[in-house]
N, C-alpha and C positions, 0 to 999 in steps of 0.2 A: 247564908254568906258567913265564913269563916274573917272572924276580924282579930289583926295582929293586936290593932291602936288604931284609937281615933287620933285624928293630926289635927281637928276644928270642932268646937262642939256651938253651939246656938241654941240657949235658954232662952225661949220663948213661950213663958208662960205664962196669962192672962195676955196676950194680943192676939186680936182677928182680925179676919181678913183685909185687907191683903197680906199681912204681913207672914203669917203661916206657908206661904207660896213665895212671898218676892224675897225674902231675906235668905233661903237658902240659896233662892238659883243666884243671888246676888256673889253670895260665898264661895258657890260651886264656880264660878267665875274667873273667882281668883286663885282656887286652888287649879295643883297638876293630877294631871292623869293618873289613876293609881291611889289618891289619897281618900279618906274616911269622913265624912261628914256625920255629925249626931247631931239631930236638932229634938229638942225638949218642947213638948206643947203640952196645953189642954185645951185646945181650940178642938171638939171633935170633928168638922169638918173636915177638918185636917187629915184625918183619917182617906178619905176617899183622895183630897187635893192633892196634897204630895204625894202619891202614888200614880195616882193620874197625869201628873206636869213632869215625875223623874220618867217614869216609861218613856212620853214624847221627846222628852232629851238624851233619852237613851243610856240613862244612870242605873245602875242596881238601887234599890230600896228593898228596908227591911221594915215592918213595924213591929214593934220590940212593948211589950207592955199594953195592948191593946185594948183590955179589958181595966182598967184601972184608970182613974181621972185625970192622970199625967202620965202620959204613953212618951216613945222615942221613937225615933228613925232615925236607922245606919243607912245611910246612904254612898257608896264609894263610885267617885268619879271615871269614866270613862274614857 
């Protein structure tokens, strides 16, 4: 996924769950169509979660970092 800008980013590092999964679709929410989510973890669950919950809402997901103890996800809204 070719990213211009992110327009919302979400540091969320040391929280688990839920919060690796409610805080973004919370955001993705209030953003529009077309815009950039990054959200910051080290929760490795998170890895499978957020990938799993954007597919069913039907968001692009990116994981960015995945090998390293604080990874990202671009995620651009639908």
């Amino acid at each position: 996924m070719g990213i211009a800008k992110v327009d919302r980013c979400l540091d969320l590092r040391g929280k688990v769950c839920p919060y690796p999964t409610f805080e973004p679709r919370l955001a993705l929410n209030e953003m529009a169509a077309g815009e950039i989510l990054e959200v910051i973890t080290d929760y490795y669950p998170a890895q499978q979660t957020i990938p799993q919950l954007m597919q069913k809402l039907g968001y692009q997901c990116e994981l960015v970092d995945g090998d390293k103890p604080v990874f990202r996800f671009i995620i651009r809204k639908s």
